[in-house]
N, C-alpha and C positions, 0 to 999 in steps of 0.2 A: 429362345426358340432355336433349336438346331438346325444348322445348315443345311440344303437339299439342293442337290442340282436337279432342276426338274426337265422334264423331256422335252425336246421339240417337238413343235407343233405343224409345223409349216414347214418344208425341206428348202434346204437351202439353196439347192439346187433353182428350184421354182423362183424365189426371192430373185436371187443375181438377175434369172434372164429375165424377170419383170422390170427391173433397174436398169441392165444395161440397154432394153428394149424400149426405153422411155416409156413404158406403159405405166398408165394411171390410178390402174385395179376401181376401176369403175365396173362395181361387180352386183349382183342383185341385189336390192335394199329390204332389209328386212327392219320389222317395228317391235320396240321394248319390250323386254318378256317377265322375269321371275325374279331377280335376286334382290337389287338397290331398294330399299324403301320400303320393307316390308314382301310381299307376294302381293300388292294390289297396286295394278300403274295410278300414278299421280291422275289428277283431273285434267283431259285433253288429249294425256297420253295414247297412243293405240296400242291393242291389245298384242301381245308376242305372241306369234308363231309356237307352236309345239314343238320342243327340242330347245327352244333358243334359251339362250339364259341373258338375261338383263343386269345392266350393271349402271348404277346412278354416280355420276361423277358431279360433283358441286364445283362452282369457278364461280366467275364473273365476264366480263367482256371483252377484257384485256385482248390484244391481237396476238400474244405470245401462245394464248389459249384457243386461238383459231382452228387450229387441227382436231379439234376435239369437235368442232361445231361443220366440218367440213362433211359433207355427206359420201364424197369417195372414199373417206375414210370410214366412218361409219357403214358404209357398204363392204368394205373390206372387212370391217369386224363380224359381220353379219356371214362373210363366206367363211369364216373362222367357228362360228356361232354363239358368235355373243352378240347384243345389242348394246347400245349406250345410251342412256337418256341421260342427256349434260344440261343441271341448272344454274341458274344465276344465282349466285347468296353474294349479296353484299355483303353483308354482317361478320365479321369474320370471325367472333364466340359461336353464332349461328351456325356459322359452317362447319366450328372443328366440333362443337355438341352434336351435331348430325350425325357421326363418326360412330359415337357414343349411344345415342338414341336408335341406330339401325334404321335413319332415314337417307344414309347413304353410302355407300361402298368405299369411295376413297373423292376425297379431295385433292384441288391445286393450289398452292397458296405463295407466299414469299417464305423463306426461312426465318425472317427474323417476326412475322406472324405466327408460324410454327411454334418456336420457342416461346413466343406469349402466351397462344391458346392452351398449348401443351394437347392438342388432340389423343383419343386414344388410338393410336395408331404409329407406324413407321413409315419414313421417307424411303421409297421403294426404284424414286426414282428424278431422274432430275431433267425439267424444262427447259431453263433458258435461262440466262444472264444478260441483263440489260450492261449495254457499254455507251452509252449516250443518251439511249431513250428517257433518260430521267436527268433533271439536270438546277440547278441552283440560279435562277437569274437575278441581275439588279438593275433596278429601276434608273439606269443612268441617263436616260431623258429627260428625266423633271429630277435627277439630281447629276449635273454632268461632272464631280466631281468625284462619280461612287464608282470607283471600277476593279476594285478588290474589296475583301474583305480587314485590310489595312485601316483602311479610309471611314468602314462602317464603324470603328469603337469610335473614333471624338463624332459622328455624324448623332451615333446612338444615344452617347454619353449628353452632347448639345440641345436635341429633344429630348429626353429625360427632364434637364434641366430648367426644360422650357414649361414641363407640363404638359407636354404630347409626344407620350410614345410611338415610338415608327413601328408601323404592322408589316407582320412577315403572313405567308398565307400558302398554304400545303390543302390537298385531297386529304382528309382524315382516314387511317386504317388502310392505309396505300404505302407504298413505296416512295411518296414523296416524305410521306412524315418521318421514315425512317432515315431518309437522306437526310431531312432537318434535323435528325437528333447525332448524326455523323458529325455536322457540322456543327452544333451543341457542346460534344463531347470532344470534339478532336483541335478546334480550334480557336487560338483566344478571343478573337471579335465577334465572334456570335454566342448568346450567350439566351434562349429562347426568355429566359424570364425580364430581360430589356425589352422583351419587344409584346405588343397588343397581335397575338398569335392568332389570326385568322382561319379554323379547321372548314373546309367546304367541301362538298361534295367531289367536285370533280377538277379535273387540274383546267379543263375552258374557264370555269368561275374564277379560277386563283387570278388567269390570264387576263381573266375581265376585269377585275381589281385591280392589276397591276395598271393597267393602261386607261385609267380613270383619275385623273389628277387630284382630284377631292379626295381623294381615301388616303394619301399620303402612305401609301405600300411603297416600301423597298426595297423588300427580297420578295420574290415567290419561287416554289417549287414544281416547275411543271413537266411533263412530260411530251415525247409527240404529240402530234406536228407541231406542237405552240412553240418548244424550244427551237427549230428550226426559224418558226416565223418570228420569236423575238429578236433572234442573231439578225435576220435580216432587216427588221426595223431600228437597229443601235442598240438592243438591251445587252448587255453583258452577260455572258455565261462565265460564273466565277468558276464554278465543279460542276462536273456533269459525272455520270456512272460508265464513262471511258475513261475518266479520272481516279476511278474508283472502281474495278472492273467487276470488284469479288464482292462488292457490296452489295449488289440487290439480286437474289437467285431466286428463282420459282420450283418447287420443286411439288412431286404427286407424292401423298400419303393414302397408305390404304388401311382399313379400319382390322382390328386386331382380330375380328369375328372372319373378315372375309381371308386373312393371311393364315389364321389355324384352319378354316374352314374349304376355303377353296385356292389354294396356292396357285394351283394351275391358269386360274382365272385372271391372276394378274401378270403370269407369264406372257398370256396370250396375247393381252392388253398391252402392254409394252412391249412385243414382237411390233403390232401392227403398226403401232404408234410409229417407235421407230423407223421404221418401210418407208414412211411416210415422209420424215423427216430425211430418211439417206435422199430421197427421191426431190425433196427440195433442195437441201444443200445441190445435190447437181443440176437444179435448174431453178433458181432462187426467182425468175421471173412468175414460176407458179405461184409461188409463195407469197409475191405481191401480187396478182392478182388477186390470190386467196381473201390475204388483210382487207386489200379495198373492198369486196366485195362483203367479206364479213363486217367491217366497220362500218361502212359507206361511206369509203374514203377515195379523195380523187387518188391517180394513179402516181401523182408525184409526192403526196402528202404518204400515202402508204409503203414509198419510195425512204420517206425520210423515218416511218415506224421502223421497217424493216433494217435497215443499216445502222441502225441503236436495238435491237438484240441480236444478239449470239445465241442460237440454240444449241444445244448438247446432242450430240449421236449418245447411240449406246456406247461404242466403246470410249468416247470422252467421259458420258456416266460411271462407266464400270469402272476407271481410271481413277475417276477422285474419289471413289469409295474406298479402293483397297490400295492407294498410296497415300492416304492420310489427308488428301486436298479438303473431302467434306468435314472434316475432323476438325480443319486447322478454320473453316469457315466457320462452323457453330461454334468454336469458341470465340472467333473475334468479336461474331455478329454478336454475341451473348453478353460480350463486355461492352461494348457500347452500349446494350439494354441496359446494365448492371448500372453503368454510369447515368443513364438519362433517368434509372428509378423504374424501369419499365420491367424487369426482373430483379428477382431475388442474389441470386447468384448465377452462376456459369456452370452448368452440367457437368456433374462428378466423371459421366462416362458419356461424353460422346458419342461413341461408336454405338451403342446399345438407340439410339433414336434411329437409325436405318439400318437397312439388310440389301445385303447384291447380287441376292440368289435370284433375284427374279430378273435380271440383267441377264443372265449367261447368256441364252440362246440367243436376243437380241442384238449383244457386243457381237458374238461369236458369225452370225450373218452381215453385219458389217465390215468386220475383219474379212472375212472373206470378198465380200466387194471390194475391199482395200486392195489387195494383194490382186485381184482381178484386172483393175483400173492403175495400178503405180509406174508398170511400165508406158502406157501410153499415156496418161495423164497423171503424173507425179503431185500437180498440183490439185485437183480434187479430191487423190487422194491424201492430202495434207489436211485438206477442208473434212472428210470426212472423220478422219483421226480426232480431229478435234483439237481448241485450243493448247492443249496440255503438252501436243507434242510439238507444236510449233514452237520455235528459239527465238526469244523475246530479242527485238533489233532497237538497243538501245541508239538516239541518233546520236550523231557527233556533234557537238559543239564547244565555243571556246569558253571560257570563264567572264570572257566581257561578254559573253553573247547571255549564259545562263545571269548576269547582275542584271544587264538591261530588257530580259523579258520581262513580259506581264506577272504584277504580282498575283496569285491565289491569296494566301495570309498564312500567318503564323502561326503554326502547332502548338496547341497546350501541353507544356512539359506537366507529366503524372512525375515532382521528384525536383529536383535542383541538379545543379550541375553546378559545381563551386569549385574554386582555386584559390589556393595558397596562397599570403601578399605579396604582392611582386613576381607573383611564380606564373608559369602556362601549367605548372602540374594540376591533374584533375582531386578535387580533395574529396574526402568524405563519401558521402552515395551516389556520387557523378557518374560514376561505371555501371550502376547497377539503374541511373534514371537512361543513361544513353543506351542500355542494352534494350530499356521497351522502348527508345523512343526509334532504335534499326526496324522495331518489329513494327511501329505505327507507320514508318517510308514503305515499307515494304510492302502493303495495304494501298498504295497509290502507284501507276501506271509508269515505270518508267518511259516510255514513250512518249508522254506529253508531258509529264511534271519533273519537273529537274529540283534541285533543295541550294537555296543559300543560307550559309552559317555565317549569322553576323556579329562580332565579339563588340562590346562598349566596355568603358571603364568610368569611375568618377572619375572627379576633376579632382586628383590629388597628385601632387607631385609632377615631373616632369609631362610637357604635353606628346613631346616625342618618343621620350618614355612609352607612357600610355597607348599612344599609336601602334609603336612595335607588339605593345605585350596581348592588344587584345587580336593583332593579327595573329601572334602565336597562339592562342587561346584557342581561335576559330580553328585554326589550322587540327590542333591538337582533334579538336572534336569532330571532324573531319576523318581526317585518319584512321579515330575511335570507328565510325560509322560506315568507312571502308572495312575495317577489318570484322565488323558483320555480316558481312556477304551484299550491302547496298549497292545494286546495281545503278542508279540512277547517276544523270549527274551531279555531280554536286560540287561547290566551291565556296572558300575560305575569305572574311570581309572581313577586315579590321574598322573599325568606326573610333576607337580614342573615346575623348568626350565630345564628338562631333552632334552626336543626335542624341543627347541626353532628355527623359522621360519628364515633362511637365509636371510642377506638381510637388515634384521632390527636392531634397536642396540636393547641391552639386556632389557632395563630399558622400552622403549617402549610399550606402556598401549596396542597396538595390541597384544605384545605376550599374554597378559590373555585371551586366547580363549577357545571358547568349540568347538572340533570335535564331528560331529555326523556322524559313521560308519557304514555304511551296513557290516557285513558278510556273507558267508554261511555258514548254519549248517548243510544241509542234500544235 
C-alpha cells in the first residue's frame, strides 16, 4: 500500500488547550452506526445516529484496554463522528478471522498472538507494554528450597523420577503463556515438557492452584494484582515482564478492507485515542480510577495493574515504527515462537506487517504538547516522549554485589562456546554462539538483571592451574559481551573443578563449561 499522509482532523490548537486545561472532553454521547460488523448493529446494540459511522473494535477485558470501554472517550469519538462498539472475543483465531469475515474493523491483541493468527490486516498502532504486570512465580512455601530457577532442574529432574511430575499453570492464549514459552526457550531449568502444563482460564485459577498444597504446583504465571499479592505472601517472583520489558506488547490491527477503504477512519481513531492517553500520562490518577472502575478493582489493587504497564503516546508509537524498534520486536518475539514450535518461521519482511501513516497527526499533536510543557515541566514531558527517549540508568554496583544477588537462572546457549586445551582462546563457533547469546542479554532489563559468567574445568591436571584458567575463560567472555554493546552488569567467576556436574565422570571435556547467569540487582 502506498504511503499517505492523511489530513487532520482535529486542530491542534483545540487538542493542547483541552490538555493543558485538564479538561476531560466529556462531550455528547452518541450510539453505534454503520461500518464494524456488517451495516446491521449487533443484538442490544443501539441504533447510530444519521452521519455517524460505526466502527467495531474486538479485545478482551484486560485493563490495558480500558480506554476503549471508557465512555469519555467514546463520547469524544462521537464529537469526531465515529462510534465504537468494543467487544469481548476471547478466542483469539475468533478474533483475528473476524478481521477476515468483516465482523470487525480492527482488533487489540498481543504481538506474539498477531504473528500466530496472522490476521488480515496491519499493526497501525501500538497500546502498551507490560513491565511487571505479568510475571513467573514459584511456589516457595510448600517448597522453601525453590527460589530460582537453578534449584527447579534437580527439584524437576527428583519428581520426574519419582513418578510425579511438577505442574506449571498459565492463562491459555494470554500473555502468560507466552511468558512460559520465554522461559522454555530461553532458559536451561525450565523446560515445559518436564512439567504436567496446567492451561486455565484466567491467571486467579493459576493463583488458586498455586496456593493449594495438593496440586503440588510450582511455577505459575500470573498477572495483576496476584503477582503483587503473591510477593507479599513469600512466593518468589523469578521474571517478571520488567525483566523483560519488550516482551509482552499489545498492539491495534485494522482489517485491510477498512485500511484501503476508509483510511481516514483510523486516523481519527488513533487521534482520539491518543488524547486520551497524553491526558492520562499527565494525570495517571485518572487512569487508576479508570482500571478500578472498569475492572472492579479496589483502588490499591488497580494501583498495582497500573504500575506494571507502560502505555505508548503517539510519538513513542511513531518512534518504534520508523527506527526499526517494532522491527527488531517481531523478529525476536517470532524466534521464540519459532523455537517453542508455535511458528513456522520468522517473517521475511517485517516492516510490511504495519504501516505509521496513520500515526502522523496523533505523534504530531503530542509533539507539540511536548514542546508546550518542557520548559515548565521537563519531566512529563519525558513521560510523554515516551520510553525510547528516556536514557536507560544502569545501577552501579560491585562484582561481590552482582555474585551474591538473587539467582534468575541460566541462559540456554543456542551453540557452544569452546577453548583450546589449556588455552582461554575462544575456539571454533564460540564468536559467532556469544554474538546471539549479546542479542538474548539484551532482551532483558538492565536495570534489574545484572549477568554472571561462571567458567568450570575438569578435574585434569593441575587444581590451581584450573582455577586460573577458567577465571580467564570467564573473563575472555566477558569482555566478548562487552564488546557487543552489553549494557548490563556483568562479571567474570572462575569455579576450577569446584562445582563439577553430577552425573559425569571428573576428566569429562563436558565439565569445561561456561554458565551464563541472570541475577537481580534492583
Amino acid at each position: 500500500m502506498a504511503k499517505t499522509n492523511y489530513p487532520a482532523l482535529v486542530g491542534t490548537l483545540a487538542i493542547t488547550a483541552a490538555l493543558m486545561g485538564g479538561g476531560l472532553w466529556y462531550l455528547n454521547r452518541t450510539s453505534p452506526g454503520l461500518l464494524g460488523g456488517g451495516n446491521t448493529p449487533s443484538s442490544g446494540s443501539p441504533t447510530a445516529p444519521r452521519g455517524q459511522t460505526q466502527i467495531t473494535l474486538l479485545g478482551d477485558t484486560f485493563s490495558g484496554y480500558s480506554t476503549f470501554r471508557n465512555s469519555a472517550f467514546q463520547e469524544a469519538l462521537g464529537e469526531s463522528g465515529l462510534t465504537l462498539q468494543y467487544r469481548d472475543e476471547f478466542d483469539q483465531g475468533t478474533r483475528a478471522a473476524s478481521l477476515a469475515q468483516g465482523d470487525a474493523d480492527l482488533i487489540v491483541t498481543t504481538l506474539d498472538q498477531f504473528l500466530q493468527q496472522q490476521p488480515q490486516g496491519q499493526i497501525v498502532g501500538l497500546i502498551d507494554r507490560t513491565v511487571g504486570a505479568d510475571a513467573v512465580v514459584l511456589n516457595t512455601p510448600q517448597y522453601p528450597d525453590l527460589k530460582s530457577l537453578v534449584q527447579l532442574t534437580a527439584l524437576a529432574q527428583q519428581a520426574k523420577t519419582q513418578g510425579t511430575p511438577l505442574k506449571l499453570a498459565f492463562a491459555g492464549d494470554t500473555p502468560s503463556e507466552y511468558l512460559a514459552l520465554v522461559l522454555d526457550t530461553k532458559f536451561e531449568a525450565l523446560n515445559l515438557s518436564d512439567f504436567e502444563v496446567l492451561r486455565v482460564e484466567d491467571a486467579s485459577d493459576a493463583w488458586a492452584l498455586m496456593q493449594d498444597p495438593s496440586q503440588n504446583l510450582v511455577v505459575a504465571v500470573l498477572w495483576e494484582p496476584f503477582v503483587t499479592q503473591a510477593r507479599q505472601q513469600g512466593y518468589t517472583v523469578v521474571l517478571s515482564s520488567e525483566d523483560a520489558p519488550g516482551s509482552i506488547v499489545d498492539v491495534m490491527v485494522a482489517s485491510e478492507r477498512l485500511i484501503q477503504s476508509r483510511p481516514e477512519v483510523i486516523a481519527t481513531l488513533l487521534e482520539n485515542y491518543y488524547r486520551r492517553i497524553d491526558i492520562n500520562v499527565r494525570d495517571a490518577s485518572q487512569l487508576q480510577a479508570q482500571i478500578a472502575e472498569d475492572g472492579d478493582l479496589s483502588a490499591v489493587d488497580a494501583g498495582a495493574v497500573l504500575q506494571g504497564i507502560d502505555f505508548f503516546t503517539a510519538a513513542e508509537a511513531q518512534t518504534w515504527m520508523a527506527d526499526g524498534t517494532l522491527q527488531r520486536r517481531i523478529e525476536a518475539t517470532a524466534a521464540v515462537l519459532v523455537l517453542s514450535g508455535r511458528l513456522n518461521g520468522v517473517p521475511s519482511d517485517p516492516a510490511s506487517l504495519f504501516v505509521e501513516d496513520f500515526l502522523v497527526n496523533a505523534a504530531r499533536n503530542t509533539e507539540t504538547l511536548i514542546e508546550l510543557v518542557r520548559a515548565d515541566n521537563p519531566e512529563l514531558a519525558d513521560r510523554l516522549a515516551g520510553g525510547n527517549q528516556r536514557a536507560i540508568t544502569v545501577p552501579e554496583v560491585t562484582a561481590d554485589e552482582v555474585t551474591a544477588a538473587p539467582d534468575i537462572g541460566n541462559l540456554d546457549l543456542q551453540g557452544q562456546v569452546e577453548f583450546a586445551t589449556g588455552s582461554a582462546q575462544i575456539a571454533g563457533t564460540g564468536q559467532q554462539t556469544l554474538t546471539a547469546l549479546a542479542q538474548e542479554i539484551q532482551e532483558f532489563n538492565p536495570q534489574t538483571v545484572a549477568v554472571r559468567v561462571i567458567g568450570h574445568t575438569s578435574r585434569t591436571g593441575d587444581p590451581g592451574f584450573n582455577q586460573r584458567l577458567s577465571q580467564q575463560r570467564a573473563q575472555v567472555v566477558v569482555d566478548f559481551l562487552r564488546s557487543q554493546g552489553i549494557q548490563h552488569n556483568i562479571v567474570a567467576e572462575g569455579k576450577g573443578f569446584y562445582l563439577p556436574l553430577s552425573g559425569i565422570a571428573p576428566e569429562d571435556l563436558r565439565q569445561q563449561r561456561t554458565e551464563i547467569r541472570l541475577v537481580r540487582v534492583n
